[in-house]
C-alpha positions in Angstrom: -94.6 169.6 -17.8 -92.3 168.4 -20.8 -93.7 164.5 -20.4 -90.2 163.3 -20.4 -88.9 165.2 -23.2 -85.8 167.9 -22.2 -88.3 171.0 -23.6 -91.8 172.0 -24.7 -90.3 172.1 -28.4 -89.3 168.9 -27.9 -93.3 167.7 -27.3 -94.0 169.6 -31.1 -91.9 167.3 -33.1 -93.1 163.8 -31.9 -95.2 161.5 -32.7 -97.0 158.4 -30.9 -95.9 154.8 -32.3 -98.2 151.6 -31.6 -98.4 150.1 -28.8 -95.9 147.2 -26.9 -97.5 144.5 -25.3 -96.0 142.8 -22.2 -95.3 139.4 -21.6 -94.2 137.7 -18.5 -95.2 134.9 -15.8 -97.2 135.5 -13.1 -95.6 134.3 -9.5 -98.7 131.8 -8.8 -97.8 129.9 -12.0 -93.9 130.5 -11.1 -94.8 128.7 -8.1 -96.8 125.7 -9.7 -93.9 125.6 -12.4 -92.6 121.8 -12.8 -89.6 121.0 -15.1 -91.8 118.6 -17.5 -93.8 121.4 -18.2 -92.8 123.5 -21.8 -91.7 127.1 -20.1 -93.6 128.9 -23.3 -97.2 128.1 -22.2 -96.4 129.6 -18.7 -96.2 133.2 -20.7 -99.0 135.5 -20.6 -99.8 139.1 -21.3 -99.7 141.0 -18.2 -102.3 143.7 -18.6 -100.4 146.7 -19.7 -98.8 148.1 -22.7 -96.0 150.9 -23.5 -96.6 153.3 -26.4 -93.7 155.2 -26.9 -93.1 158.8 -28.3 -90.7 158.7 -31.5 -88.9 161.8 -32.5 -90.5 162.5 -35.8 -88.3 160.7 -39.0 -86.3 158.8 -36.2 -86.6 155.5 -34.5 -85.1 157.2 -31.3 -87.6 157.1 -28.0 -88.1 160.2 -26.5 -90.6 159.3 -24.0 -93.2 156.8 -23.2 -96.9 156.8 -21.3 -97.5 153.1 -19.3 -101.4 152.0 -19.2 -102.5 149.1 -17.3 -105.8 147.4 -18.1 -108.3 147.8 -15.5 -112.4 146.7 -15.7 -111.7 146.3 -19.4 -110.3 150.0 -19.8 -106.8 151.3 -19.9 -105.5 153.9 -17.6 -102.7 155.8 -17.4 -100.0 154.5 -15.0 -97.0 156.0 -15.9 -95.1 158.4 -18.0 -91.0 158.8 -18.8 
């Protein structure tokens, strides 16, 4: 398994960059949404974060993992 990347040589010459944090609305607040309210208070981080693999000297993304927080941990809920 390559983890996304075309070839195992491929895995050797990247590196992990930080973390990206999602934001979005959850449907309940969607739902409660009225006009008079200001849209940005209705944003919220949703629990999981991307960290992307970066070919090394490049901004270029060769792959990524997914984690979603769970009981206070992160897991692993993805990979591309």
């Amino acid at each position: 398994m390559f983890y996304g990347l075309s070839s195992e040589n491929g895995l050797k010459k990247v590196t992990l960059d930080g973390p990206i944090g999602h934001q979005g609305v959850p449907l309940d607040i969607v739902r409660k949404y009225d006009e008079s309210q200001d849209p940005r208070k209705i944003i919220k981080e949703m629990g999981y974060v991307t960290v992307p693999f970066r070919q090394e000297g490049s901004d270029q993304v060769e792959s990524f993992v997914l984690l979603n927080k769970r009981d206070g941990k992160y897991q692993s809920t993805g990979i591309g």
